[in-house]
N, C-alpha and C positions, 0 to 999 in steps of 0.2 A: 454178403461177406466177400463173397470172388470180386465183386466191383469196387468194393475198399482197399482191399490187400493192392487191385489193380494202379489206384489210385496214390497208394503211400509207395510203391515201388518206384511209380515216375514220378512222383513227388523228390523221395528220395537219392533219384538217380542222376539228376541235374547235375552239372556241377554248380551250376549259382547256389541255388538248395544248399550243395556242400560247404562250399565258400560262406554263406552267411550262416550255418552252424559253427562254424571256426568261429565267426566273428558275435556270436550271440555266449557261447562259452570265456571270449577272452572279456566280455561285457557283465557275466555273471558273475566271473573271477574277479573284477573289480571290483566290484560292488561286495562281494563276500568280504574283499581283506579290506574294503573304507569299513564295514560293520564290525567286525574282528580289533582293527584300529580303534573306534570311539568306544569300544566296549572297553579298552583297555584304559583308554585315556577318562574314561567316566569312573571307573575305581579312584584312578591315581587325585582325579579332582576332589571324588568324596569323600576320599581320607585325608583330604588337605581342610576338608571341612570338618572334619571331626566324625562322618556318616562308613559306617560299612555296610556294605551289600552284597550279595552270592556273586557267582559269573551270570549266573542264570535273569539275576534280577539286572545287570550289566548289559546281558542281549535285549532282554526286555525292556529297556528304559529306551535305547537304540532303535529297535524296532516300532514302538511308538511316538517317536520323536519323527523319525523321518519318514512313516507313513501319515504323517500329520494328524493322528488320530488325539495324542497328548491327555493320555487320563488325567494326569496330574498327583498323580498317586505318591509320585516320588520326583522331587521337585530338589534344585542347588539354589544354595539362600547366599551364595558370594556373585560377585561379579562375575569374574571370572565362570564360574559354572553357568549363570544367563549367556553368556558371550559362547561358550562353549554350545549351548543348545540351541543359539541361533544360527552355528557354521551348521551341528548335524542338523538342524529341520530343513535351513537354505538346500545342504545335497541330497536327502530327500527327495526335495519338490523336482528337484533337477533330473536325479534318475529315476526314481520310483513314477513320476507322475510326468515326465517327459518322452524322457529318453526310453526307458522301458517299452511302454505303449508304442512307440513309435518305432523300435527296433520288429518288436512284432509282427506289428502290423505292416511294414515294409519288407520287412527279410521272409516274414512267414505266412501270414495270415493272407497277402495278396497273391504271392505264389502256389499257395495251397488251394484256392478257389480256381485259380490256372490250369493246376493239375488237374484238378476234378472235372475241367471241359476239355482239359487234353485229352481222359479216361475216356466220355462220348465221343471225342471227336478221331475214327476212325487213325491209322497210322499205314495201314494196308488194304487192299483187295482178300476178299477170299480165296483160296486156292486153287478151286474149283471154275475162277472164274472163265468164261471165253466170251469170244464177238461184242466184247465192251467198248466203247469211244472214250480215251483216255482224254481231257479238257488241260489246257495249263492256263487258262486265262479266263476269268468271269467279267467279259463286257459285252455291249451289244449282240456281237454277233452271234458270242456262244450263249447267251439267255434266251437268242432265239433259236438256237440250234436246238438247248436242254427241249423246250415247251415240242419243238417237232419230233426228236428222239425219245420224249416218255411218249408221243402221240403213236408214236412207230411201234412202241414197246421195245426200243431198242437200248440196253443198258448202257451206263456211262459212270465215271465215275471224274470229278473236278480238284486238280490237283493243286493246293493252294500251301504257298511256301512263309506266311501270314498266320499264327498260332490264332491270336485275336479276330483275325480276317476269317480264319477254317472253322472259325466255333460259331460266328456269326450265322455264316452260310452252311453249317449242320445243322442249327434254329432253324435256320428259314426253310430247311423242309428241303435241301440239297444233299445228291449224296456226293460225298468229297473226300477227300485225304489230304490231313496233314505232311507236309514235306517238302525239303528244297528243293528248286528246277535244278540246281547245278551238281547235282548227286545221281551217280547213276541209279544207288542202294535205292531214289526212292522208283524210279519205272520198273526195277524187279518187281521191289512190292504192292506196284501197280500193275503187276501181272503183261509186261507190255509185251512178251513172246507169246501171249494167248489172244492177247487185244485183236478188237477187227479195225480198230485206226487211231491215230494220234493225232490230235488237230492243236497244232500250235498256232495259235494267235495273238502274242505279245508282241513287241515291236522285235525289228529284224536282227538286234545280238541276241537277243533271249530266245527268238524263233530259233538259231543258227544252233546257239548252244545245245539246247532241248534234242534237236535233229541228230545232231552226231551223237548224244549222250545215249539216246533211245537207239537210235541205228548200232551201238555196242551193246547193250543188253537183246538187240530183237531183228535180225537179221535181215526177216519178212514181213514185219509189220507195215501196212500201209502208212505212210506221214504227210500229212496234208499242213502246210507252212502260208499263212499269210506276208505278203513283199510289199514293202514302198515303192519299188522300183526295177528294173530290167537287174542293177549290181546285185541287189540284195536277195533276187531273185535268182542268179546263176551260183552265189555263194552257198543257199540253202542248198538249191541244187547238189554242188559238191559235198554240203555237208552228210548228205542220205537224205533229204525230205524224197518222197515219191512224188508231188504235185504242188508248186507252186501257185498261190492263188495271187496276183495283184488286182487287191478288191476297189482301189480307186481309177485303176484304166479300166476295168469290167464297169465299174458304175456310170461315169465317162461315154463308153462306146452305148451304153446300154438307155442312157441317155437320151445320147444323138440318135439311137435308133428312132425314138419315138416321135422326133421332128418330124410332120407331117407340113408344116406351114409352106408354103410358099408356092403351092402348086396344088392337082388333082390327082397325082399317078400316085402309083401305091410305091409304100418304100416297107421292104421286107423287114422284120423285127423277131421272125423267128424261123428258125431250118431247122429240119430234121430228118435225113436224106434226101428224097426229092418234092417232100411236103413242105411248101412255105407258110408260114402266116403272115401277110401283110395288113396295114392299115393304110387307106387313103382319105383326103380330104373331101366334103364335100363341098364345101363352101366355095359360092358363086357357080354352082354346077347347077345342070336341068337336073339332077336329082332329087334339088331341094323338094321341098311340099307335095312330094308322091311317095305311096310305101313300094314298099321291095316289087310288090306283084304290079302296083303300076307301073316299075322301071325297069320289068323285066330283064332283072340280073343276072335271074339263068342262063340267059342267051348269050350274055357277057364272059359267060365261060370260067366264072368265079364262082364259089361258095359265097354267102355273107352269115358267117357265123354269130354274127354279133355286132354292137352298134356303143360306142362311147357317147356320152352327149355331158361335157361339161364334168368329167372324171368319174361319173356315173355310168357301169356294163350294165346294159341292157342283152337279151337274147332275142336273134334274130328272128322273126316272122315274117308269112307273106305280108302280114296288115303294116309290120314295124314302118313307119313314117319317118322319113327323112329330115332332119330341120336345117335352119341353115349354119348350126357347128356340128352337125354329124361326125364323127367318123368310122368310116367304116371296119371291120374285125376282118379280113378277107381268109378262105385260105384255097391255094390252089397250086398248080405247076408257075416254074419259070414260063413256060410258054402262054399258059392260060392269064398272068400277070402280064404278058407281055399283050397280050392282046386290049386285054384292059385298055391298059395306059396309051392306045392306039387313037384310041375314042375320047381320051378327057385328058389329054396333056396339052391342048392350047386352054385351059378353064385356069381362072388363078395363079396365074402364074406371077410370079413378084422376083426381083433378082437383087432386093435389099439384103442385108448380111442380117443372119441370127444374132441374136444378144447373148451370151454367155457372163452371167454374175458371180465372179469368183474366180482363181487363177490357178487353184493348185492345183495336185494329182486330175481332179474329177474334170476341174474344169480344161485342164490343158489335155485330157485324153478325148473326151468330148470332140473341142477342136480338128484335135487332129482326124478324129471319125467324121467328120463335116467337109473337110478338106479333101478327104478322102472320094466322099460323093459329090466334089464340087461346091458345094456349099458355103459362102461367104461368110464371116464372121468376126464377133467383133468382142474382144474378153472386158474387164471393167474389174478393176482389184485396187486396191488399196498400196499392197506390196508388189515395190517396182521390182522383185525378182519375179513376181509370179504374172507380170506384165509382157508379152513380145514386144518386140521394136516396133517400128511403124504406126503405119494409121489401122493396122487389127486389133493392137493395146491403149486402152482409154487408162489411165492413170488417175483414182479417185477413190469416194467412198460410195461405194452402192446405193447407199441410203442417201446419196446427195439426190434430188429430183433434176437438178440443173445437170449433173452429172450423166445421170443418166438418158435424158434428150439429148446431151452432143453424144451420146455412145450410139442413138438414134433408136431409141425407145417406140416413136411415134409413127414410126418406118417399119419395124423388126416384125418380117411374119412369126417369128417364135422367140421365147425367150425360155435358156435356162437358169434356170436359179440352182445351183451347183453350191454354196457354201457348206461347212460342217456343223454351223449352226443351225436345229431346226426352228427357232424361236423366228431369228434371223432371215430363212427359210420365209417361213410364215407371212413377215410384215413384207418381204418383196414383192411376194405373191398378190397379197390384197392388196400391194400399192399398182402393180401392174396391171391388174386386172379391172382397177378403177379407174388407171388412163386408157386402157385398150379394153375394148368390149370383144375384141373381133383376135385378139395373139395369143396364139397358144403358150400357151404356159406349162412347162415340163420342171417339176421339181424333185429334190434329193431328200430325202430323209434320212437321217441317223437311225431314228426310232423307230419299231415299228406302229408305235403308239401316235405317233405323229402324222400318219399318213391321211387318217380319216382328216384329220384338224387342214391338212394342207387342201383336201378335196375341197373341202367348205370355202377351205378362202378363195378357189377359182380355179387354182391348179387344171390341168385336162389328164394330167399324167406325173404320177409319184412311184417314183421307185427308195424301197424302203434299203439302206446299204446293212442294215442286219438281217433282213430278209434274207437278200442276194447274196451275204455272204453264207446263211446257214445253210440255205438249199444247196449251192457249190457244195458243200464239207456234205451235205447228207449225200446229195450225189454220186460220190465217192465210197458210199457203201452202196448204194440200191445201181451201180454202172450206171449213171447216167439215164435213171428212167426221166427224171423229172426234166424238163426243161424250163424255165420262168420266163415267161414273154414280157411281163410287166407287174407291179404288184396285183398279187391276186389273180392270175390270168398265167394258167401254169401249162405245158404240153406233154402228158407222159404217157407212154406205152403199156400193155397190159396183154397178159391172154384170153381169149374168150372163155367165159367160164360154159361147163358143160349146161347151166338150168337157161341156157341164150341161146345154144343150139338147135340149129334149123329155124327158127324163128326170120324172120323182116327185120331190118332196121327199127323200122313203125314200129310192128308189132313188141319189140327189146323195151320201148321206154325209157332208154337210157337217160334223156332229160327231162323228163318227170319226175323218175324215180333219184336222180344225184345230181341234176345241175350242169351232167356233162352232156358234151357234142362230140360223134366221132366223126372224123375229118379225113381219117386215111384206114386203110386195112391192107395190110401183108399178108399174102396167100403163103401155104407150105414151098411152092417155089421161089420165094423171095419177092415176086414184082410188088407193087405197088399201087393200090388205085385209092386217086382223090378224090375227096367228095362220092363217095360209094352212094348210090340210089336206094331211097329210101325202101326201094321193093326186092332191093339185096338179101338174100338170106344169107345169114351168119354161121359158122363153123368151129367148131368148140375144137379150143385146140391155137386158132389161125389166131397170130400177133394183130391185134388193132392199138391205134394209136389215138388217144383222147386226147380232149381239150377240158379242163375243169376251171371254172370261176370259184374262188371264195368273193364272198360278196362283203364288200365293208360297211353298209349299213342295216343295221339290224334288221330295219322292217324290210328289209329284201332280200333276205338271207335265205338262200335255197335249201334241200333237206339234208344236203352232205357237203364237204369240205375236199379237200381237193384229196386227202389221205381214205377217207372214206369214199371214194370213189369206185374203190376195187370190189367188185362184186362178194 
């Protein structure tokens, strides 16, 4: 009963609702004085015929004329009375079996089914609530944010300003709240002074709005703002966001980290104080066709944690074998990287420019992360805004093959495939990969569902742009534990739990038992040591810093997840 009463009150309380009650009253009103009228005129006709009849028998003859029902019980035997009961049957059919039905079921009967999913579908937060992530946008990035924050157990609630949109996405098993972005009323009753963050990611007016709207209701709330750009990025700023994200020069830089083509020396892809993770190439090196303990690595003064081979993580062993598109997982000091590269920087070297497919945001941040390290290169876009001048902008369609040989396809140690299409994504990859046996191929994903399908096609390295942007926004609650090196291949910090204490490295398990490597440990004095020996004993209490793989193909999927990794 409490959920019906709920339902006739916001049913009621519309004004449309009220509006087409006015308009269903002046509708009934009609129609009462057209039957009040023929009743009157069906006397005056059957006294012209010589017939009398009650009022009663007057409504009734009326009433069965124009519901078309026609007993026939009481019939006009002049013209006139036919002609007369052809005008009332005609209005009738018109309102009783048109217009009626359709007044209904337009003004009442579809808003009433409205109401009753407006009734489920939430209008508020509990009271009670706290440390919730307020959502104002359901795409990408926050579907992958929801799947990581129920994995976290961290509550959230998705604020959808779409009545139809909010009821859909309370079916599907989301918790959400009906209500406008541009109302401050609805961040109260999204609790946004108790909130532990606000992650606006619509495009940068509705980000900008959201920010000041919420920054007047919640003083202290954290606000995490998605940006196209440096502008739109200094205007959230102003507007109260706490942290600007621009998810297409992160994707971009994050990219170009992962170019390894062109040479032997490691190029770093991940910091975390004075811990680097880099990857180097092996290709045309003496590393090939020996494993680690034949190439005595240790002595090299690096860790090798791990081993890519054709977009497949492997975990590193003495036996792991070299092939000739290895690449290496490294992680170690600047110094210890420096020495590396002392040893294997005349191997491979090539001074052809990178191929970048695509011009926009990704691909022009990309670029510029290339330029940065030197790195020549060469973009290929469609739109000549999204072109530079000169001989670095190929002017075409990606998918031309002629196109892409004068961009120099047949030359490029590396190629990124950077568009927003993943489809798109997809065919470049397999076309690339079937002119080049030998060019790394580093591709973008939208999806994160897309990234296995891009590994297949040849890819060496997928970064998923909903991944990268949920981990950013979950970050922002956990400070920055997690780091993401590359999809599935994530760096995050941890305290030693007390059942590890006193134990060995060895003796801990930690990659048997979760799939992780630890790679660094921070003492109670702060220092730092890399690559700790496996005959270290461990200290319950002391920050260590892990490395966890999720693995993307099933039949190699280790026995925890990068969230489960925590003892």
């Amino acid at each position: 009963m409490k959920f019906s009463t709920t339902q006739i009150l916001l049913f009621i309380g519309e004004r449309r609702t009220q509006r087409n009650i006015r308009s269903l009253v002046k509708f009934i009103g009609i129609l009462l004085g057209l039957i009040v009228l023929y009743s009157v005129l069906f006397h005056f006709i059957m006294m012209h015929e010589g017939q009398r009849h009650s009022w009663v028998t007057g409504f009734y003859w009326v009433l069965t004329v124009m519901s078309t029902l026609g007993f026939g019980d009481i019939t006009f035997e002049s013209d006139l009375g036919r002609v007369f009961s052809i005008v009332v049957l005609v209005t009738g059919v018109v309102f009783l079996l048109i217009l009626l039905p359709f007044t209904i079921i337009q003004f009442f009967y579809a808003p009433w089914v409205e109401a009753q999913a407006a009734a489920r579908t939430p209008r508020e937060v509990v009271a009670d609530a706290r440390g919730h992530v307020i959502l104002t946008d359901y795409n990408p990035v926050t579907t992958a944010l929801i799947r990581r924050l129920d994995k976290a157990g961290v509550p959230y609630v998705l604020i959808v300003p779409d009545f139809e949109e909010a009821s859909k996405h309370h079916d599907m098993g989301l918790r959400v709240m009906f209500g406008p972005l541009d109302s401050p009323e609805t961040y109260r009753l999204a609790r946004a002074e108790t909130a532990g963050l606000v992650a606006a990611t619509n495009d940068d007016v509705v980000n900008t709005n959201v920010s000041f709207l919420v920054r007047r209701v919640s003083p202290n709330v954290p606000i995490v703002a998605t940006a196209s750009g440096p502008t739109a990025a200094t205007i959230l700023s102003h507007a109260g966001a706490t942290r600007v994200l621009q998810l297409g020069s992160m994707m971009g830089r994050s990219l170009a980290r992962c170019m390894v083509g062109g040479d032997a020396m490691t190029h770093v892809v991940g910091r975390w104080d004075e811990l680097l993770i880099a990857e180097a190439n092996t290709h045309r090196t003496p590393l090939v066709g020996k494993s680690l303990r034949e190439n005595r690595m240790s002595e090299l003064g690096v860790s090798v944690i791990g081993l890519w081979q054709r977009g497949e993580y492997k975990h590193a062993t003495p036996d792991s074998v070299v092939e000739e598109h290895t690449i290496l997982v490294l992680a170690g000091s600047a110094e210890q990287f420096t020495n590396y590269d002392e040893g294997f920087a005349i191997y491979n070297v090539s001074t052809k420019p990178v191929l970048i497919l695509g011009g926009g945001r990704v691909g022009s941040s990309a670029a510029r992360a290339l330029s940065e390290r030197g790195v020549d290169w060469r973009i290929v876009d469609l739109d000549p805004d999204c072109v530079p001048p000169g001989e670095q902008g190929i002017l075409g369609d990606v998918r031309d093959p002629e196109i892409l040989d004068r961009a120099g396809l047949r030359d490029a140690p590396a190629v990124l495939v950077t568009t927003h299409d993943d489809s798109l994504n997809i065919y470049l990859t397999i076309y690339c990969r079937s002119v080049r046996e030998d060019i790394q191929i580093i591709s973008r994903a939208t999806l994160e569902q897309n990234t296995d399908t891009l590994h297949s096609a040849g890819a060496d390295f997928v970064h998923s742009y909903a991944s990268m942007g949920s981990n950013s926004i979950l970050n922002q609650i956990h400070g920055d534990r997690i780091a993401t090196v590359t999809e599935g291949f994530d760096i995050f910090r941890m305290t030693v739990p007390k059942t590890l204490g006193g134990k060995t490295l060895a003796e801990c398990g930690v990659r048997e038992r979760t799939g992780c490597t630890i790679v660094a440990v921070r003492d109670h004095g702060g220092s730092i040591l890399i690559n700790p020996p496996r005959r270290r004993r461990s200290r319950p209490g002391v920050r260590s810093c892990s490395r966890a793989r999720t693995s993307r193909r099933p039949s190699s999927r280790p026995s925890s997840e990068t969230e489960r990794c925590a003892w």
